[in-house]
C-alpha positions in Angstrom: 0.0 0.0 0.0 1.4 3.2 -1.0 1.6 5.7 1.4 2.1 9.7 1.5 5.5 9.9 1.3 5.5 7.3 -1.4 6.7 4.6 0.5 5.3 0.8 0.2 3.7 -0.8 3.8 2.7 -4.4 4.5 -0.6 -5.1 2.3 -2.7 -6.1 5.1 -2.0 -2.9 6.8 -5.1 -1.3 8.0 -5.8 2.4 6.0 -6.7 3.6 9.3 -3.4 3.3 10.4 -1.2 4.3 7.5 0.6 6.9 8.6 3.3 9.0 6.1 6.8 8.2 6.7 8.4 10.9 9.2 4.8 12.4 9.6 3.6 12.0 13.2 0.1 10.9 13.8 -1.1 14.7 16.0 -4.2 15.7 17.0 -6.5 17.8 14.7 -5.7 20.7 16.9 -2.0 20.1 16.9 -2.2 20.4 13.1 -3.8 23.0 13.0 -1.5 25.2 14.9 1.1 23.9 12.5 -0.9 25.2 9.7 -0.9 28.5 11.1 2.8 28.7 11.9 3.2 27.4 8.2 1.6 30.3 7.0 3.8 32.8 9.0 1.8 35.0 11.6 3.5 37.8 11.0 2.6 38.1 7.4 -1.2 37.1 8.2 -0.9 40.0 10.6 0.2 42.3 8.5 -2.3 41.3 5.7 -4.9 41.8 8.5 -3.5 45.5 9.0 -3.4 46.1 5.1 -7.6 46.4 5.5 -7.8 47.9 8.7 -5.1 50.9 7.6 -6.8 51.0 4.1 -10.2 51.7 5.8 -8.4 54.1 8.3 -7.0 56.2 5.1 -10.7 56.1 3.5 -12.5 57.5 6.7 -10.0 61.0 6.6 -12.9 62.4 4.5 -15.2 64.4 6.8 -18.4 62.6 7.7 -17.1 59.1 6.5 -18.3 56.2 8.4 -17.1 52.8 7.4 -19.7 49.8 7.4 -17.5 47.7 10.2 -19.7 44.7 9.7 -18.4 44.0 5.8 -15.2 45.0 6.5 -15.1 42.2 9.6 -16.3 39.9 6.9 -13.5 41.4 4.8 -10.9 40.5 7.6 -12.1 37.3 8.4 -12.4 36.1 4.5 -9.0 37.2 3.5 -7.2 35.7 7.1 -8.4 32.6 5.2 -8.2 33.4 1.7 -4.2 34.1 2.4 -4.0 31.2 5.3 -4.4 29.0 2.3 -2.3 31.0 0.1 0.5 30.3 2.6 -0.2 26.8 3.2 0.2 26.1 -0.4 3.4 27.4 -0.8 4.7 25.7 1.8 3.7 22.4 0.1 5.4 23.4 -3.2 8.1 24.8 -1.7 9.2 22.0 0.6 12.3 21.1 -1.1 13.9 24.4 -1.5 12.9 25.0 2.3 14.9 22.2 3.8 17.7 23.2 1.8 17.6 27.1 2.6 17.2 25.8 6.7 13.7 26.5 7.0 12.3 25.9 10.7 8.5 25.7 9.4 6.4 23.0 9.9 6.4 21.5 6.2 9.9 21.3 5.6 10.7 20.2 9.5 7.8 17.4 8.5 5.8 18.1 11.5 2.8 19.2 9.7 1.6 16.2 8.0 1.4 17.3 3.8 -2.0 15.4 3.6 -3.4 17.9 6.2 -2.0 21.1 4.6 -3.4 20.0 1.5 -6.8 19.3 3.0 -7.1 22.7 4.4 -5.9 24.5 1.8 -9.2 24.5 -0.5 -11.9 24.1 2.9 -9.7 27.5 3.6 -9.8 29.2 -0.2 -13.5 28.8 -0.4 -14.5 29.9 3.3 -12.9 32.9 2.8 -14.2 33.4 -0.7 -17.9 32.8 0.7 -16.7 35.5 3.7 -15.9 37.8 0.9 -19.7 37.3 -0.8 -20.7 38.7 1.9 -19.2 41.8 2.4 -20.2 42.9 -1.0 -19.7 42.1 -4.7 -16.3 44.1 -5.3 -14.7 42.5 -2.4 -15.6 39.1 -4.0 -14.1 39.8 -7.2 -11.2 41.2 -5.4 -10.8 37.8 -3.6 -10.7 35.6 -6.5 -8.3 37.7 -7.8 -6.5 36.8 -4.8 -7.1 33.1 -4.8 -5.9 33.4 -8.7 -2.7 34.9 -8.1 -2.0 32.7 -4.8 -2.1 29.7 -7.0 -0.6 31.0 -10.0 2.4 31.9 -7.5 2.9 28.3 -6.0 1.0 25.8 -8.5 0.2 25.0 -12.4 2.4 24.2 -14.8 4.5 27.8 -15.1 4.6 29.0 -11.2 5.2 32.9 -11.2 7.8 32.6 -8.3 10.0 31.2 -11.0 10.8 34.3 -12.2 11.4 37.9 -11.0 8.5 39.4 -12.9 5.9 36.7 -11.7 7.3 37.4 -8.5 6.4 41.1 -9.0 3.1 40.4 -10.3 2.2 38.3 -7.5 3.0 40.6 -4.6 1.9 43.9 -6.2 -0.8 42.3 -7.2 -1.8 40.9 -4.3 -1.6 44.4 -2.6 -3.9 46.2 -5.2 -6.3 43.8 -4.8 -6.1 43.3 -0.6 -6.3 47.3 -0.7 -9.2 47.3 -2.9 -11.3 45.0 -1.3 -11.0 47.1 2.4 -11.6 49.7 0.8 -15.0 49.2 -0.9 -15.8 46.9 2.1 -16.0 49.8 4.2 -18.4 51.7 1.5 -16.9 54.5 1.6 -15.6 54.8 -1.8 -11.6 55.4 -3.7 -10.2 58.6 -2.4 -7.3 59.9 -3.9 -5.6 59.8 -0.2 -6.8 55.7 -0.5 -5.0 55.6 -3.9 -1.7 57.0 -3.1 -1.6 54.8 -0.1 -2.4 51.7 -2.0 0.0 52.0 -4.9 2.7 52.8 -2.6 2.1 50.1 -0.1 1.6 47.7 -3.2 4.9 48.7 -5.1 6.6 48.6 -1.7 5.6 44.7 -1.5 7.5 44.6 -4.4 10.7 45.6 -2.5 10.5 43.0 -0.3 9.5 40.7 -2.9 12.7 41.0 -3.9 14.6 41.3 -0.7 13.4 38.4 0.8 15.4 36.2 -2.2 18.5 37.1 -0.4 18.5 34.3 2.1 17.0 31.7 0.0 19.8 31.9 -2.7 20.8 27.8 -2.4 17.1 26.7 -2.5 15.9 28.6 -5.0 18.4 27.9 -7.3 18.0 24.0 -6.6 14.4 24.7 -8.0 15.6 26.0 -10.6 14.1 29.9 -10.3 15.6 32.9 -11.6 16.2 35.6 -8.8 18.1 38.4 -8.8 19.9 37.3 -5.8 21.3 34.8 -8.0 23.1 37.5 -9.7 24.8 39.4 -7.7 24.1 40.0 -3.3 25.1 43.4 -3.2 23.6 44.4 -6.5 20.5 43.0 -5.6 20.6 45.2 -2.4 21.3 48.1 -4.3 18.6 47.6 -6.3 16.3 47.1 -3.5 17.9 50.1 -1.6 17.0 52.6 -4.8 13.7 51.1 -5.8 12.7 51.7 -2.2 14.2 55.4 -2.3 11.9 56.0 -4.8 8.8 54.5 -3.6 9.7 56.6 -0.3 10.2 59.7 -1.8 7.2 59.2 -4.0 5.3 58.7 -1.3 6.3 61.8 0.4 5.8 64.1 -2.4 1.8 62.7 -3.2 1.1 62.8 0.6 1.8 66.6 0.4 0.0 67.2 -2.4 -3.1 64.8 -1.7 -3.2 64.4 1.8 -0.3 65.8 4.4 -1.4 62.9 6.9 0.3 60.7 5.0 3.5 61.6 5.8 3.2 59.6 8.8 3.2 56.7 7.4 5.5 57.7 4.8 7.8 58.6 7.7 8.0 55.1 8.7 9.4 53.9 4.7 11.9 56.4 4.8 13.7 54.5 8.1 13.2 51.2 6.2 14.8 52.6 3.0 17.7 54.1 5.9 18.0 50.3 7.1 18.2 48.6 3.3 20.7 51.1 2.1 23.3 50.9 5.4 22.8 46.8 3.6 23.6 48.0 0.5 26.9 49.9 1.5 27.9 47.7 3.6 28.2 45.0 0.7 30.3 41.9 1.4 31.8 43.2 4.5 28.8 40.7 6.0 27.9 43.1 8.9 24.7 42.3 8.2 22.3 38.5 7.7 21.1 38.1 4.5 18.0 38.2 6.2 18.5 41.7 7.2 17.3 43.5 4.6 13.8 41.7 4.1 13.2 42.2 8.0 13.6 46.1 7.6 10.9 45.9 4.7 8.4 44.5 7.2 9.0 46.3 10.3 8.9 49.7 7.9 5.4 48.2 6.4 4.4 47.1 10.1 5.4 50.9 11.0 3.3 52.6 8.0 0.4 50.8 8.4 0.4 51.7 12.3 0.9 55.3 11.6 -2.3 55.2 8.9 -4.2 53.7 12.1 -3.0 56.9 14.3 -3.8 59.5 11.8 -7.3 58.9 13.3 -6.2 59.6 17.0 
């Protein structure tokens, strides 16, 4: 009897206790924690503040009230719409994992595949049906979501094979989590909601690119084509200027559309401070490969808390 992991047991084995090769038989509950670490907290977090900063950005107009109900449908149908997006990448990325030293669940084989891929599609379409409900533009905006989540990981030509799919993905992804708080809360596109969603999208895209630093040996064992792969410092460089731009572009709309911005737009400039010490640093190794990636999401944790102050 084949199992999981591909293995061959004893024919007379019962299926009720076939268990996958170096997959330990845990509680639903267990697993279920292990799905959630596999799809990284921190990133489901910040996904969570994406919506509640873009709503925060869209109630600056005088008189706007946001409709809270659809835009804690909004919350709780993307938490699960990107929970699943995370949990399939994990599956198709197991190899490279191990190889780049991952610690999560997958690649450490102490969430069981079978589960991840169980809850991956009972995930996609709870969050989808979540989405239904806060309104028809926030249900367009999460299949757009669920598209470009698979598209990433799965099919036949996975965009995180190359930098532009990469690109596409992530900014993607932003537009459209942006988009669907936004018209969740009813309150309609500003131009102060615009300029805050293009920049926070294109800034995705910098850490799109940043986070490739670390996972140079895996990704090349996949076979992908990362700039990392290229050159370390160059890549940082890169990363360092395209983040100077998005920065200084955000300054410059915030004090022409809405000065409040500049809070948030505050909190870029110390990430682009951060990647660019990286960048001049170069080879000199003062700094984990890491490094750089974790200065794009503290500096996106930052601006997305100071959109939630403006309202203070």
């Amino acid at each position: 009897m084949a199992t999981a992991s591909g293995t061959v047991g004893p024919s007379t084995a019962s299926p009720s206790h076939v268990v996958a090769a170096g997959a330990p038989d845990r509680p639903l509950r267990s697993s279920i924690r292990s799905a959630w670490s596999e799809a990284r907290p921190a990133v489901q977090i910040i996904f969570q503040l994406r919506i509640i900063a873009v709503v925060a950005v869209a109630s600056l107009d005088a008189g706007a009230v946001p409709r809270w109900t659809a835009v804690a449908l909004c919350c709780a149908g993307w938490l699960c719409i990107t929970w699943s997006i995370y949990l399939l990448n994990g599956l198709a990325d197991r190899v490279e994992d191990r190889l780049n030293g991952s610690t999560r669940p997958l690649a450490q084989g102490t969430l069981d595949a079978g589960v991840a891929r169980q809850l991956v599609p009972v995930l996609a379409c709870a969050g989808v049906i979540l989405c239904a409900s806060a309104g028809r533009t926030v249900l367009v905006s999460a299949l757009v979501m669920v598209a470009l989540g698979f598209l990433y990981s799965a099919g036949p030509a996975p965009l995180k094979n190359r930098v532009w799919g990469v690109q596409v993905s992530v900014i993607g992804g932003g537009l459209a989590t942006y988009t669907a708080g936004a018209c969740a809360a009813g309150i309609g596109i500003s131009p102060a909601v615009a300029v805050f969603a293009v920049v926070m999208s294109a800034w995705m895209g910098v850490g799109g690119l940043a986070k490739d630093l670390s996972d140079v040996e895996g990704d090349r064992a996949a076979g992908r084509s990362t700039l990392a792969m290229w050159s370390e410092r160059g890549t940082c460089l890169i990363v360092a200027s395209l983040a100077g731009i998005i920065a200084v572009g955000f300054a410059v709309s915030a004090f022409t559309v809405e000065e409040r911005l500049l809070v948030p737009a505050l909190a870029l400039g110390c990430g682009v401070a951060a990647i660019g010490a990286c960048a001049v640093a170069g080879r000199s190794r003062r700094w984990h490969p890491r490094t750089p990636y974790h200065a794009f999401m503290y500096s996106q944790y930052g601006a997305h808390t100071g959109a939630l102050c403006m309202l203070l």
